[in-house]
C-alpha positions in Angstrom: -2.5 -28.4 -90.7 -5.2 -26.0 -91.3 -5.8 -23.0 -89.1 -8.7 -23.4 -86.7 -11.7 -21.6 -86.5 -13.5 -18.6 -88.0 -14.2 -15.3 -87.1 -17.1 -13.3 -88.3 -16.0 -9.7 -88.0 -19.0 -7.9 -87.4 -21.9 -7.1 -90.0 -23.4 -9.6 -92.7 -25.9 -8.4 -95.1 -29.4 -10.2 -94.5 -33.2 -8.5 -93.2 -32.8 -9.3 -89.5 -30.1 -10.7 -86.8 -32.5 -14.0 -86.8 -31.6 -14.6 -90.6 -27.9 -13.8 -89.8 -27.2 -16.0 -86.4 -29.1 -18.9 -88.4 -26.8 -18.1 -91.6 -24.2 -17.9 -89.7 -24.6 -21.0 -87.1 -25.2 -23.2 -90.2 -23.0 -22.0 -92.7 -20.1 -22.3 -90.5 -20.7 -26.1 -88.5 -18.2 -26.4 -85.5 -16.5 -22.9 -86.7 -17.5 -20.5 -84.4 -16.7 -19.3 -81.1 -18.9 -16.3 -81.0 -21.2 -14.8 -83.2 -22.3 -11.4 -84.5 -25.8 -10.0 -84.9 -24.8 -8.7 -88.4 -25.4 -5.3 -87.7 -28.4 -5.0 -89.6 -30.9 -2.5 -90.7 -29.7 1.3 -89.8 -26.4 -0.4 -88.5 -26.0 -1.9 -92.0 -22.6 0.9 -93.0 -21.3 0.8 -89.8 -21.2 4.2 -87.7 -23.2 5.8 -90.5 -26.5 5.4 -87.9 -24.5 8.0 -85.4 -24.8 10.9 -87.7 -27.9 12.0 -86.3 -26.7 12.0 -82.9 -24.8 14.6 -82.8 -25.4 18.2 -83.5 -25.3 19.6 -87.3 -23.1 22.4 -86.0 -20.7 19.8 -84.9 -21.1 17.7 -88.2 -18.6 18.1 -91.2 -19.5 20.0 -93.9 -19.6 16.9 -96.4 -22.2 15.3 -93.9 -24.6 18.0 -93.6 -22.7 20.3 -91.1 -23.4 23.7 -90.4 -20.6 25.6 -90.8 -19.5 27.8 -88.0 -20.0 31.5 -90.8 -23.8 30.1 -91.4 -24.5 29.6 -88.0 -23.5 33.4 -87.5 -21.4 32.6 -83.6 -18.9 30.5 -82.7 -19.1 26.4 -81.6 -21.5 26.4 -78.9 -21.2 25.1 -75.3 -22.9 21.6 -75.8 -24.4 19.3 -73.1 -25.3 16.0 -72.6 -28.7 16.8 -73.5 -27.3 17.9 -77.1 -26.5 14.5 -77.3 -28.7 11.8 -77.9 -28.1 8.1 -76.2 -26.2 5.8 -78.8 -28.7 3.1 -79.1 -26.2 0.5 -78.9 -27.8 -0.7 -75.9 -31.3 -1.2 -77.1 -30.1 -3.1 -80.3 -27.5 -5.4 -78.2 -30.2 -6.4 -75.9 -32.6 -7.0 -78.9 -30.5 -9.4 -80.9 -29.5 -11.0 -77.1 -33.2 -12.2 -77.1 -33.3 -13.8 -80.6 -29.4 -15.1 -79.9 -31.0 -17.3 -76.9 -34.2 -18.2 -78.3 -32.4 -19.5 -81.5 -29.7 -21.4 -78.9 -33.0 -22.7 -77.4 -34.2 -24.5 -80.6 -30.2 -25.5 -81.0 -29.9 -23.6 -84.1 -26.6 -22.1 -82.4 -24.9 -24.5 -80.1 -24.7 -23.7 -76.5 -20.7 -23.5 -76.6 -21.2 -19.8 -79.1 -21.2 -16.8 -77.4 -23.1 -13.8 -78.4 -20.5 -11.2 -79.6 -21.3 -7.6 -79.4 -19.0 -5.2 -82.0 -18.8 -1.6 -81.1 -16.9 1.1 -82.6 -14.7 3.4 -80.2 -16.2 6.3 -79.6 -13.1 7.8 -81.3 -13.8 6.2 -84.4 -17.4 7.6 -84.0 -16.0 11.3 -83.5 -13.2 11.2 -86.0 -15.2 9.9 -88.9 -18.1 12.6 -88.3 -17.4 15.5 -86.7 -15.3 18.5 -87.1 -12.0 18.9 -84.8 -12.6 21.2 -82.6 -16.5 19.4 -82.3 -15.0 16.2 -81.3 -12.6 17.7 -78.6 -15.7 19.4 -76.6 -18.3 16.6 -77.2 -16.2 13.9 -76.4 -16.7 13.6 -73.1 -20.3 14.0 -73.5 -20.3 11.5 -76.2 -18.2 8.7 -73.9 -20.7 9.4 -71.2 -23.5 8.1 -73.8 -21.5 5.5 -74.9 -20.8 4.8 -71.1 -24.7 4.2 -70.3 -25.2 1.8 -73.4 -22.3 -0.4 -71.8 -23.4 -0.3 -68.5 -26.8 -1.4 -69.8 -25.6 -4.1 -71.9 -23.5 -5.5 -68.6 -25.8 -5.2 -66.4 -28.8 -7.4 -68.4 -26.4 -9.7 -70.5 -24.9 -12.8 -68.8 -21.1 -12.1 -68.8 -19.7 -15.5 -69.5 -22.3 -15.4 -72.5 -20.9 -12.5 -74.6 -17.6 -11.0 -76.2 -17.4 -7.1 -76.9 -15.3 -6.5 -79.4 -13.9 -3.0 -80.0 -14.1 -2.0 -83.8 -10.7 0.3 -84.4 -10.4 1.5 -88.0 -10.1 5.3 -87.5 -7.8 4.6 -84.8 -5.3 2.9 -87.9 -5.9 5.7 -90.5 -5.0 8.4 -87.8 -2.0 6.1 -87.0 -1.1 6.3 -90.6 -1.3 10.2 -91.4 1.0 10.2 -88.1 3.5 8.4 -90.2 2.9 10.3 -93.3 1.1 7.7 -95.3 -2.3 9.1 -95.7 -2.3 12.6 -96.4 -6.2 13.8 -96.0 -6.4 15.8 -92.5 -9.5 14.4 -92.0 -7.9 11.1 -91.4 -6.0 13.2 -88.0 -6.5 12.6 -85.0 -8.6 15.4 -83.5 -6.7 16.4 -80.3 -2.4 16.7 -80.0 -0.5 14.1 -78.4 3.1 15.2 -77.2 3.2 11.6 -75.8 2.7 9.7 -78.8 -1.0 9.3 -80.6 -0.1 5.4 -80.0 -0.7 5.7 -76.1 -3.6 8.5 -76.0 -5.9 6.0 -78.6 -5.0 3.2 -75.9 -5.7 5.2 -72.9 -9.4 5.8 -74.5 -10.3 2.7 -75.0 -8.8 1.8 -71.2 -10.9 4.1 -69.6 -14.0 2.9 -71.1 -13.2 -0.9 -70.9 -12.6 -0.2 -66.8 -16.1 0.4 -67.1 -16.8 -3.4 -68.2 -16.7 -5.4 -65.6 -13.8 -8.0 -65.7 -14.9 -11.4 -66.6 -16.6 -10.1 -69.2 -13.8 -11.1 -72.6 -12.9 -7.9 -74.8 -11.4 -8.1 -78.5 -10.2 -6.1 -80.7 -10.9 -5.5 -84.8 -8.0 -3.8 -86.5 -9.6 -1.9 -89.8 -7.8 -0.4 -92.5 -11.9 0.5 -93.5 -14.0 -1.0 -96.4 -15.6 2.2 -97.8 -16.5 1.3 -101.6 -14.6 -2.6 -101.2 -11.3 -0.5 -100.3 -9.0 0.5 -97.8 -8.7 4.5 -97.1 -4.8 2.9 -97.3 -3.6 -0.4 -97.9 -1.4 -1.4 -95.0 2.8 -1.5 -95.8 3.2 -4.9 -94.2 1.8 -6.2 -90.8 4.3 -3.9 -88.5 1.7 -0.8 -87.4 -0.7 -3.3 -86.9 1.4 -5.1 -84.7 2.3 -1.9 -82.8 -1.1 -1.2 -81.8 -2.0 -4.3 -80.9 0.8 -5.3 -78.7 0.3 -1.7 -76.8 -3.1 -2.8 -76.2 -2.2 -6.1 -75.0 0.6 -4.5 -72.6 -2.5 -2.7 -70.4 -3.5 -4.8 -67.4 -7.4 -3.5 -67.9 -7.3 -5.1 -71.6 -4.8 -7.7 -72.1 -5.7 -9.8 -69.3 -8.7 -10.5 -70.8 -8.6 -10.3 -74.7 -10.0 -13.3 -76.3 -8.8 -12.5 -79.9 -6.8 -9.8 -82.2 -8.1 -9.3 -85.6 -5.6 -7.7 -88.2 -6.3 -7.6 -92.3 -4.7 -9.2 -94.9 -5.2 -8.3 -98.4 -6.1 -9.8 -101.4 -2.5 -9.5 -102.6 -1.1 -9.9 -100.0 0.7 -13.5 -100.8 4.2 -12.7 -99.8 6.5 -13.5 -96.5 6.9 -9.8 -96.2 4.0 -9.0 -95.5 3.7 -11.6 -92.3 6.8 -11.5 -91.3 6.0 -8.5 -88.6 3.8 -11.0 -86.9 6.8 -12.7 -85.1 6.8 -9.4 -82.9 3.3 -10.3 -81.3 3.0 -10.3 -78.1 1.1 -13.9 -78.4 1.0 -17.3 -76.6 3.3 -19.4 -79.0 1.3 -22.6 -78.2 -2.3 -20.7 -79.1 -3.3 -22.6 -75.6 -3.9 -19.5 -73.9 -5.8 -16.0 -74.6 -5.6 -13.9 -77.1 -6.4 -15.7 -80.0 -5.3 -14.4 -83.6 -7.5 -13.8 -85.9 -6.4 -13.4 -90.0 -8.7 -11.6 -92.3 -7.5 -13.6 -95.5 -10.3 -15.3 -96.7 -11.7 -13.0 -100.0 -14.9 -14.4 -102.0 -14.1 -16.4 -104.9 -10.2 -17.0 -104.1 -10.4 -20.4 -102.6 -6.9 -21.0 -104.2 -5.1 -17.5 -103.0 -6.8 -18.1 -99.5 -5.3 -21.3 -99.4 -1.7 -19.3 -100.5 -2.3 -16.5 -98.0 -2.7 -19.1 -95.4 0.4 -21.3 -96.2 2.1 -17.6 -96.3 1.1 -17.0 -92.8 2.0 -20.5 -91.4 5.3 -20.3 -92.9 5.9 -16.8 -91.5 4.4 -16.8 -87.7 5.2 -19.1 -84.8 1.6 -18.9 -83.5 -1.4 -21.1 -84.8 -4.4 -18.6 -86.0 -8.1 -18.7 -87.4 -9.5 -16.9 -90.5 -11.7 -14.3 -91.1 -12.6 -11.8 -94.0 -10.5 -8.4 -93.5 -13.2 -6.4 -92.4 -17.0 -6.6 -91.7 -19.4 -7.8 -94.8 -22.4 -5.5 -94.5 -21.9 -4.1 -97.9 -20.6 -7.4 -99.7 -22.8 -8.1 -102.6 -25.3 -11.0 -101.1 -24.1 -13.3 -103.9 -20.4 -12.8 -102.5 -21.3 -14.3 -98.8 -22.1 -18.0 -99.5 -18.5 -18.5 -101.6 -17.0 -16.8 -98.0 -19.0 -19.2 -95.9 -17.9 -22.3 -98.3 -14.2 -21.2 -98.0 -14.3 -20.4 -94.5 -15.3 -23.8 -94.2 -13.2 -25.5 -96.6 -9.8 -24.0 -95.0 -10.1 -24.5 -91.5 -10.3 -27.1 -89.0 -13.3 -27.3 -86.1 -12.7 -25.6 -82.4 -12.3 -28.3 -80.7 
């Protein structure tokens, strides 16, 4: 039986979110539950469009911070007003337009939802700024980040969208924890005596209490994509499944998670690597919420797709869809139709 449905992660190369939803909507015929703007123009690498943001005395060095010794005094008492608005609101609400009219002229069907991917505002602070930086602006940085949800919930019908919650710093910092990654700029920024599992998950409840709750969350689990690689390549599936399953366990998110999304990669053919997955805390019948999500399909492998996927089935009691490990705004353009033709090809239609 082939796995049903498709997930489109987040960004897809193309000039505008009209070229991408119609890509997308047509590429991928009864395959789609939701579907992503594609994170184009400044959103094309991801958080990159944030830099500027923030402070330069708060950057790191390597992104055109000013270092505390050049500045001549110490880090500075920032306010909001330091701070500019994320823009995530603005850009949401822009694609939300084009994602109706194009549902008008039934170029997406009316059962698609519009899905919104943000990073955390962890992810945001951990991959930019220094530590001490992220520890004082974060709170400043949330309440921005705060304002662009409240926006987006307030004009966008909620039965119509998905947020999904893009985690990738959240993994590496889970990894240096464990002694995997050794770069400090891959640690988490403030100490957690209670474990760095529960303080990423207590983030990302206190801004999802701000979403109102009918509105469906998900969640992206990145091991990154910098240069076509992984800062790490994950052991097996078994931190993945930590995080997830301690995101499920909160009331405020797994009541009303729609899908997890965890990589898989290329290599990645072996029971051992699955094998974790029996530990998820997951509907055995896939007949209720949340849905899995496998990033296994890789351009040009129809064949070891196929092999991941018989892997997966032979290792997991839960049915799942596919998906590419991570988002695909810097995949080579030729690279995107073999995904869409194997994405197809592999998987059955949502019924």
């Amino acid at each position: 039986m082939k796995p049903t449905g498709v997930l489109m992660v987040g960004s897809v190369p193309g000039v505008s979110p009209q070229e991408v939803f119609t890509r997308l909507a047509t590429g991928l015929p009864g395959r789609l539950q939701t579907v992503p703007d594609g994170e184009t123009g400044e959103r094309w690498n991801w958080i990159g469009w944030q830099l500027g943001r923030f402070p330069k005395v708060a950057r790191r060095n390597e992104l055109g911070g000013t270092s505390l010794s050049e500045s001549g005094s110490g880090l500075p008492t920032f306010k909001l007003e330091d701070i500019k608005p994320t823009g995530y609101d603005e850009v949401a609400l822009s694609s939300y337009a084009e994602f109706k009219r194009l549902r008008q002229q039934n170029i997406i069907p009316s059962n698609v939802r519009f899905q919104i991917s943000l990073p955390s505002p962890f992810s945001v602070l951990n991959g930019h700024l220094t530590p001490e930086a992220s520890i004082a602006i974060e709170p400043l940085y949330e309440h921005r980040f705060a304002e662009s949800i409240d926006r987006i919930v307030t004009e966008i019908p909620h039965d119509d969208m998905v947020i999904q919650w893009d985690l990738c710093f959240e993994m590496t910092a889970l990894e240096f924890e464990r002694g995997r990654l050794l770069e400090t700029r891959h640690s988490s920024y403030f100490p957690s005596p209670k474990g760095l599992v529960n303080d990423l998950v207590n983030r990302l409840v206190r801004l999802s209490e701000r979403i109102p709750r009918d509105v469906k969350l998900a969640f992206h689990l990145c091991y990154g994509d910098l240069g076509h690689k992984h800062f790490i390549e994950p052991h097996d599936t078994s931190l993945l499944v930590e995080f997830a399953n301690a995101l499920l366990a909160r009331e405020t998110l797994g009541s009303r998670t729609a899908w997890i999304h965890l990589p898989v990669p290329k290599g990645r053919t072996d029971s051992e690597y699955f094998s974790p997955l029996t530990g998820l805390q997951l509907d055995s019948s896939g007949s209720k919420p949340p849905y899995l999500y496998l990033g296994l399909v890789h351009a040009n492998d129809e064949s070891g797709t196929k092999k991941r996927i018989e892997t997966a089935q032979a290792s997991i009691p839960f049915p799942f869809g596919v998906s590419t490990e991570c988002g695909l705004g810097r995949t080579p353009p030729e690279e995107i139709d073999s995904i869409l033709r194997i994405c197809t090809e592999v998987t059955a239609e949502h019924i």
